[in-house]
Every structure is written in structure tokens, then in C-alpha cells.
N, C-alpha and C positions, 0 to 999 in steps of 0.2 A: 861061119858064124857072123850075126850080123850087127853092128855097132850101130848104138840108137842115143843120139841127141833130143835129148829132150828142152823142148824150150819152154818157158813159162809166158803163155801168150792169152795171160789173161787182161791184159791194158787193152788187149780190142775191142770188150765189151764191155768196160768201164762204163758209169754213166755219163762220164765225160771224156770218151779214149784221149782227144789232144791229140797232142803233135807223138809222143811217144806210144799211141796206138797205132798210128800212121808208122810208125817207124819199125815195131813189131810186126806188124803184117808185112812191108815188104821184106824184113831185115828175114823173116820165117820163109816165106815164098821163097825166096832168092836161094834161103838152106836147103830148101827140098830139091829144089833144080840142079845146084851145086852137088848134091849130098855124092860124097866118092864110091867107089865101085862098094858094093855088103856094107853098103851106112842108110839107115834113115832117120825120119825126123819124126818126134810126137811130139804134141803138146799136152801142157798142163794147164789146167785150170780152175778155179775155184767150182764149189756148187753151182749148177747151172741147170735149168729147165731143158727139157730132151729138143726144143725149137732151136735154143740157144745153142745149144753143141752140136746140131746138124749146120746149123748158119755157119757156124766155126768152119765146121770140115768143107763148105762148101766153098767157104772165102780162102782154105788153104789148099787146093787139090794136090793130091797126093804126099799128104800128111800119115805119117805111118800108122798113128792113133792118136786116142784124144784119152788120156788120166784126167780123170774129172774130182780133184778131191772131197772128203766129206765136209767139208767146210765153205760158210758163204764167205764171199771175200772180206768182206770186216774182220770176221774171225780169223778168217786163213792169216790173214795180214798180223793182225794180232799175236796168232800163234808161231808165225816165224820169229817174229819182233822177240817172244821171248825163245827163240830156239827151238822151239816144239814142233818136229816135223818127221814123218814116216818116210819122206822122198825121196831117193837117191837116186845112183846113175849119173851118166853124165850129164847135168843142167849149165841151159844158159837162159840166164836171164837179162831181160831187155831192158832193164830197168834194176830198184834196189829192192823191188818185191821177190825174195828168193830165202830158198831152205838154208839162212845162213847158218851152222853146227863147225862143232868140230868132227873133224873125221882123216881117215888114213888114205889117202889118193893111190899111193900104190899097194896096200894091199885088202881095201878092200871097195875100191873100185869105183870110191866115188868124187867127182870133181865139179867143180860149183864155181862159175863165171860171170861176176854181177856186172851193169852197168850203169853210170854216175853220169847223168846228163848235162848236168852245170851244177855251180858250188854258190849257187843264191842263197838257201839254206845257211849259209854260213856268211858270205859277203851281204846278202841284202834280206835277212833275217824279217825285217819290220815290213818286206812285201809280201810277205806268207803268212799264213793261217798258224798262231802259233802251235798246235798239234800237227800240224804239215812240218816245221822244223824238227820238233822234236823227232818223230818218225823218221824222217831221213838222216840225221847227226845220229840217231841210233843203230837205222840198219847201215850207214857207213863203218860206224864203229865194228860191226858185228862184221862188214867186208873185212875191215882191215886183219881182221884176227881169224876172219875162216873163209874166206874166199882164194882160191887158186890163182884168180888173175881179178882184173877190174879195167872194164873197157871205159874209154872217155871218148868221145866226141872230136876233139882237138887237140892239139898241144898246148892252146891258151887254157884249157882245162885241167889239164893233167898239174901246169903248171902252179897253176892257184891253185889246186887240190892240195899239192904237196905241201903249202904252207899250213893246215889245215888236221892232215893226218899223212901218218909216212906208210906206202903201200910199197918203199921197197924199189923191187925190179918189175912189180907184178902189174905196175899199168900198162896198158894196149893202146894206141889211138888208132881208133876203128871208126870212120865218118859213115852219113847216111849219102842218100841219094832220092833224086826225082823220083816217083813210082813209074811204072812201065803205063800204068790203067791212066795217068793223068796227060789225057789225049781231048782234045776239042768237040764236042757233039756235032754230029751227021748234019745238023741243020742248025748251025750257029747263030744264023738272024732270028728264026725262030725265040730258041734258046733266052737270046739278046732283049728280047722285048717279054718273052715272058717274066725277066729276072727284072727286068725295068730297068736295064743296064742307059745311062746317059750316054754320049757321043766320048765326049770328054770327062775322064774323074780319075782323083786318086784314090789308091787301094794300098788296104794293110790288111796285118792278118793279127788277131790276138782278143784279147780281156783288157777288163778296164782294170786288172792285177797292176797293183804300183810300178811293181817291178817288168812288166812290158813296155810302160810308156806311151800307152793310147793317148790318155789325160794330155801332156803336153803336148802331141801331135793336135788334138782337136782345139787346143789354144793356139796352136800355129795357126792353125785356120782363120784368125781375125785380123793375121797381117795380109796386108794386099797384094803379097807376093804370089799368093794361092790363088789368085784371080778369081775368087769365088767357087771354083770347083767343089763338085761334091767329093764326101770321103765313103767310100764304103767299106765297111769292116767284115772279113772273113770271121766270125764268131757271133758269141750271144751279144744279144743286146745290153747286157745287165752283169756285174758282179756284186754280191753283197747287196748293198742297199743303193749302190750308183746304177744310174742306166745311160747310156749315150746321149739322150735329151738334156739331162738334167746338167751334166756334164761341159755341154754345148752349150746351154742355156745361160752359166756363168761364166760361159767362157768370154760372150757376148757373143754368140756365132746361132746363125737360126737353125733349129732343131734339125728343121728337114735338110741340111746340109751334111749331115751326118746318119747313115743308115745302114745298120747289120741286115749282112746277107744269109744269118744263122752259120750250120755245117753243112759247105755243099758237097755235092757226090763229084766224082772225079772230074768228069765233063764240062761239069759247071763250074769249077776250078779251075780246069785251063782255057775257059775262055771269057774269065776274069780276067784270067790272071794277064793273057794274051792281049782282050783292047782295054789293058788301065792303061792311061797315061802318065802315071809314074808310080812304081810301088815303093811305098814308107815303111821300113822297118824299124821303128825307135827303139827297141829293147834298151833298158838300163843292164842288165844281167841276162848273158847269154850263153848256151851250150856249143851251136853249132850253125844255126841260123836257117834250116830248112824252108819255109817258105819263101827266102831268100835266093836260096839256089833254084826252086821252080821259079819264081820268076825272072832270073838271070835266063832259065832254058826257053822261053818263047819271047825274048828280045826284048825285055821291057825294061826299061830304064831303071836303077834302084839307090834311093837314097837310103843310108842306113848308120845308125849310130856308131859310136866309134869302141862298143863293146870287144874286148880283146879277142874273142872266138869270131864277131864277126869279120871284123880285119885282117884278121888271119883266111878265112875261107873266103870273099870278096876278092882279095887279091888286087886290090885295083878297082872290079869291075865297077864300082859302085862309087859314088858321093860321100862322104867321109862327114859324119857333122859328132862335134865333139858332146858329153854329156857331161860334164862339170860344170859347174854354176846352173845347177833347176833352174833356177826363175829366168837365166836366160834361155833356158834349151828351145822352150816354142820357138824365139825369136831365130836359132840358128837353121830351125828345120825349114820354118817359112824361108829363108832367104837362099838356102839349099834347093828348094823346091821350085822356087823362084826362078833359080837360075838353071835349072834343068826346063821346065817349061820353056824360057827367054831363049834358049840355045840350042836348035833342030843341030847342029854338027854334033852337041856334045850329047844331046839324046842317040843321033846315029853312032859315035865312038862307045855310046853304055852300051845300048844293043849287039854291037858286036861282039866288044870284048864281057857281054855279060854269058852271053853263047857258046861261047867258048871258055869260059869258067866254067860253066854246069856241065861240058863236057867233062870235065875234069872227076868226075864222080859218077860211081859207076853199084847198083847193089849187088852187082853180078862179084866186082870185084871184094866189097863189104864182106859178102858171106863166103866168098873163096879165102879170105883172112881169117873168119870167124875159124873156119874147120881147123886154118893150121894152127888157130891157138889152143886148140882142144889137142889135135893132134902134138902138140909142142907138150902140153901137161903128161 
């Protein structure tokens, strides 16, 4: 008889997948590889066009199947939010979009494993979309009371969660990892000049979202500790009604100093990610810090806020700049950045010991965790 995992791996086709479609794909991959002797793995997914669900199966090979519900994802989303769901079996889901119900685990066989990526939602409320709080404070409520287990990212997560809602003994800290696919393209200089990559720049990854912290980082940029380098930004140009220019432009800092390099494909990723000369991470509120950890894995130096999950998964390897007092934070990051620039020992000490942090995570290991907490329910 053969035992089937089902995951809800519909954050990949999201119109914005983010960092938590990135984490779905590999956290899925890694299950089907892993998956133990008469186990395999399907996904779930919202309504989707027959292109979209062959692209799925092709991005997960050797995915058991693909449940495609009759619901587009608004609805789908919707219809969990209020409990309304045909789905059962054993599910995990990568996120808090999942069939949260009541139901009987041992006798009628079905077990529901959500995950909570960070407690912004609740800590920093006024940097979200208020329909984005309410959705997530709901379907956590909806974990807390019918979810089997509830996976977190970190212990600085878990921990401020608890203040929040009480999940018990049923939290997991279960981390991500680098993808296997974010490897450098065959022809790097190439690549380099097509992207319009400069010699020397700093590089971050995110949205002009309050709660990531772009804003401040691009006012750091008027202190003269940045020596004028450019920033380039892994994401869109624009959130809401701000765009990078406009942003820069009050900041006092010239436009073209600041420049989205949109979503790139793997390739183009790590060899960003490879010749920045220093990657900034500012998050005010943080999960886990993943693009953090790729750029600890190709030796690049990493300055990054002193968010409690990122400290914790940093360990060290990184520059530490505190986020209390806003109106000073630009000032702390320019002088961070400063001093990572001013100092080849202490850029070669980040390099290493950043190299060996990202050693330290593994999705082979992720989804070998993942099975025994299904297997542990």
C-alpha cells in the first residue's frame, strides 16, 4: 500500500510566488527525492489552465499527481478561510493556505500540517495590506484549533509566535535552504554585461514593503560611507504607489543609483548574487532570512539587521546593524557598509565564515524532517 503526501504547492504559481514559492518548490522537490520506501508525493492546487499544471509537473519531476481543485485561488483561499473544503489525506502545507477543518487523525486518516513563516502579521501589522493581516490572524487561529503540527522557520519564530497564540507542543522548527538549481550561468561575463551588472555594487533582495526595509537602506545611500555605489534590488521596481526613483529621489540620492533587476531565474541569481560587493539585508521583521543564506553560500560578504530570526540563522557570519531608532537606521547601515567596504580582512573573515554558515543547511535534510513529522502524527 502506498502512503501519499500531499502538498499544497500552489505559492509556485502565485502572481507573485516570493520567497515562499521559492521555498515550496524546493521544500516539494527535496519530498519527492526523500520520499521513504511505498510513499509518494502529490500536489494540490487551485484552478489552473492544462499549460499551468503541465509547467507544475514539469518543475516537480516525479511528483505522484497533481489534484487540481475546482476553485480559483481567491475562492480556494476563501473557501478554507471559512472551513469549506472536500480535501483530505495527509497534507502539508508550505505556508497557512491549507484545508484547515476539524477532523479525526487516527480514525479517519486525515492529518493537516501548516506553516507560519514570520509573526509580522501580528508584530508589524501597519506594514501589511490590512486584508493580508486579517487572512493570516485568521487562518492561524483556524491552525491553532485544527492543525496537527505547525512548522516555523526558527526558534526566534516559534518564540514570538507563542506570545501571540498557544500551539502547545505542536510547533516544529523546520528551516529552508539554498536550491540546488541556484548555480552561476555557463558564461558568466556574458550574462554580466547583458544584466548591466557594474564592476562594484551593492545588492539586496526585496519590496519597497515597510516591513523589509528597502526605504532606509536607499537613505543610507546619501551617506558617503557607500562611496557612491550603485544598489541593485532583486524584485519589482514599485510597491503600491512608491517606486525605487521616487524613493531615491527624496532621499537625495540620484535615481540611477538605485536599479530593480526584477525576478531573476536561477543563474542570474547566483551570479548576482556572487560579484555583489556587499549584500544588505535590512528587514525590520523576519522569518528565516533566505536570501541571506544564498549569499553567505558564494562568499559574499552580508550586512544585515539585527531581526531575531536573522541573528539566530547568521550566527556570526554577518555584520549586525541594530533597527531601533528609524530615523537613525539609514545612518547605522551606511556606516556598517562603510566599514565592510574600508576592511578587505574583514570582507575575507565574512566570506568565509559566511560559507560555511550556508553549509549549515541542507533541503535534503528539511524534507527528511518534514516525513518524520508526518510519520511522528
Amino acid at each position: 500500500m502506498t502512503t501519499t503526501l500531499r502538498v499544497i504547492v500552489d505559492q509556485m504559481v502565485a502572481p507573485v510566488p516570493g520567497v515562499v514559492g521559492r521555498y515550496t518548490e524546493d521544500l516539494t522537490r527535496q519530498l519527492i527525492v526523500t520520499a521513504p520506501r511505498d510513499c509518494e508525493v502529490e500536489g494540490i492546487v487551485s484552478a489552473l489552465p492544462p499549460s499551468v499544471q503541465d509547467d507544475l509537473r514539469r518543475r516537480l519531476p516525479g511528483l505522484g499527481g497533481l489534484y487540481v481543485a475546482p476553485l480559483a485561488r481567491r475562492e480556494l483561499s476563501r473557501a478554507w478561510q471559512l472551513g469549506l473544503t472536500a480535501v483530505g489525506g495527509m497534507i502539508h502545507a508550505p505556508s497557512l493556505l491549507a484545508p484547515l477543518r476539524g477532523h479525526d487523525r487516527v480514525n479517519d486518516g486525515m492529518q493537516v500540517v501548516a506553516t507560519i513563516h514570520d509573526v509580522a502579521p501580528w508584530t508589524h501589522p501597519d506594514t501589511l495590506r490590512p486584508q493580508d493581516v486579517r487572512w493570516h490572524r485568521a487562518m492561524a487561529k483556524r491552525a491553532r484549533r485544527h492543525a496537527d503540527a505547525v512548522v516555523v522557520p526558527t526558534h526566534a519564530v516559534a518564540e514570538q509566535l507563542t506570545e501571540y497564540l498557544d500551539f502547545g507542543d505542536r510547533l516544529r522548527v523546520i528551516g529552508g535552504a539554498v536550491g540546488s538549481a541556484i548555480v552561476p550561468p555557463a558564461d558568466p561575463d556574458a550574462r554580466a554585461a547583458a544584466l548591466g551588472l557594474p564592476p562594484y555594487f551593492l545588492l539586496t533582495s526585496g519590496t519597497l514593503q515597510p516591513s523589509e526595509g528597502l526605504a532606509p537602506l536607499i537613505r543610507a545611500l546619501a551617506r558617503p560611507e557607500t562611496r557612491d555605489l550603485p544598489l541593485l534590488v532583486i524584485g519589482p521596481q514599485g510597491w503600491r504607489d512608491q517606486d525605487l526613483a521616487r524613493v531615491a529621489a527624496e532621499a537625495g540620492v540620484s535615481p540611477e543609483r538605485v536599479r530593480s533587476l526584477g525576478f531573476l531565474s536561477d543563474s542570474d541569481l547566483a551570479l548576482v548574487l556572487m560579484r555583489a560587493t556587499v549584500f544588505v539585508y535590512p528587514p525590520l521583521t523576519e522569518g528565516f532570512g533566505l536570501p541571506m543564506i544564498e549569499a553567505f553560500s558564494f562568499g559574499t560578504a552580508v550586512v544585515h539587521s539585527d531581526a531575531p530570526a536573522l541573528v539566530e540563522v547568521a550566527a556570526a557570519a554577518g555584520v549586525v546593524v541594530e533597527r531601533e531608532d528609524a530615523a537613525g537606521y539609514p545612518d547605522r547601515l551606511a556606516e556598517a557598509i562603510g566599514r565592510v567596504l574600508d576592511d578587505r580582512g574583514l570582507r575575507e573573515r565574512l566570506s568565509i565564515a559566511g560559507t560555511d554558515r550556508a553549509r549549515a543547511f541542507s533541503w535534503r535534510d528539511s524534507a527528511e524532517r518534514v516525513w518524520q513529522l508526518h510519520a511522528d502524527l
